[in-house]
C-alpha positions in Angstrom: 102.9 104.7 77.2 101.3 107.8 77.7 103.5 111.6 77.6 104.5 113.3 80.9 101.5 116.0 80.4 98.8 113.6 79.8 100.0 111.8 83.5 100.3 115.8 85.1 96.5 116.3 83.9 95.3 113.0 85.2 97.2 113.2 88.4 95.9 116.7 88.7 92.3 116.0 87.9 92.5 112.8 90.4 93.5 115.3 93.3 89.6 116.6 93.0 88.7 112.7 94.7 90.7 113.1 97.8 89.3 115.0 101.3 90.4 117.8 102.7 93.3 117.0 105.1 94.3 114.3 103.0 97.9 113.5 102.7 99.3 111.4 99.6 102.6 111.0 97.4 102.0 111.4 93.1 102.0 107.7 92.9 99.2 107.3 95.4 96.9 108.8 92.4 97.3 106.7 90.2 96.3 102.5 89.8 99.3 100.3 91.3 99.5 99.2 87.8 99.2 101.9 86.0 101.9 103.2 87.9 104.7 100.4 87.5 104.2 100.7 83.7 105.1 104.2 83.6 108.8 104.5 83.6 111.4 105.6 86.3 112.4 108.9 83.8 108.6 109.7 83.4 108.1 109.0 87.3 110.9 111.5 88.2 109.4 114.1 85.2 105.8 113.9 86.8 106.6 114.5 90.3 109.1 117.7 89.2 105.8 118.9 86.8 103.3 118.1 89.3 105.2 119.9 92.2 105.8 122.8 89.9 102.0 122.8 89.5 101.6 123.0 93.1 103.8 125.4 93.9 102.6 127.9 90.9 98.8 127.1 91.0 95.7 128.1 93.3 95.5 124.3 93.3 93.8 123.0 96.9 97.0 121.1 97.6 100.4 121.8 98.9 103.2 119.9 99.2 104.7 119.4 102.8 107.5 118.1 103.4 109.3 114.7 102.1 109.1 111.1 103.4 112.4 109.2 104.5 112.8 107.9 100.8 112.8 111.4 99.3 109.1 111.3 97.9 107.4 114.7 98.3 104.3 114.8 99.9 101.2 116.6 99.7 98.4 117.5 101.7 94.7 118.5 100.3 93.5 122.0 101.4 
């Protein structure tokens, strides 16, 4: 299994395919399957790191608000 930072940079680099406007949750940037094999402490790590990321970056996304199972969304600027 891959470390947490190699995951943050894909995640990070796959946020340059969405559109603007775009809203999605972490796991939405990665392959159903490639996401199932990454494991529920790694999960919970990624999306803390990738929000951090947002949140300290001049990345074009910001998170919004989170869905009625506590994921953390995100919208594309």
């Amino acid at each position: 299994m891959p470390d947490v930072n190699y995951l943050l940079n894909t995640a990070i680099k796959e946020t340059e395919n969405l559109n603007k406007g775009e809203v999605f949750l972490v796991r939405d940037l990665f392959k159903g399957y490639e996401w199932n094999r990454i494991s529920r402490s790694q999960r919970l790590l990624l999306g803390t790191l990738f929000l951090n990321y947002v949140n300290t970056s001049n990345a074009n996304v910001k998170g919004i608000h989170k869905s009625s199972s506590g994921q953390q969304r995100y919208l594309k600027t």
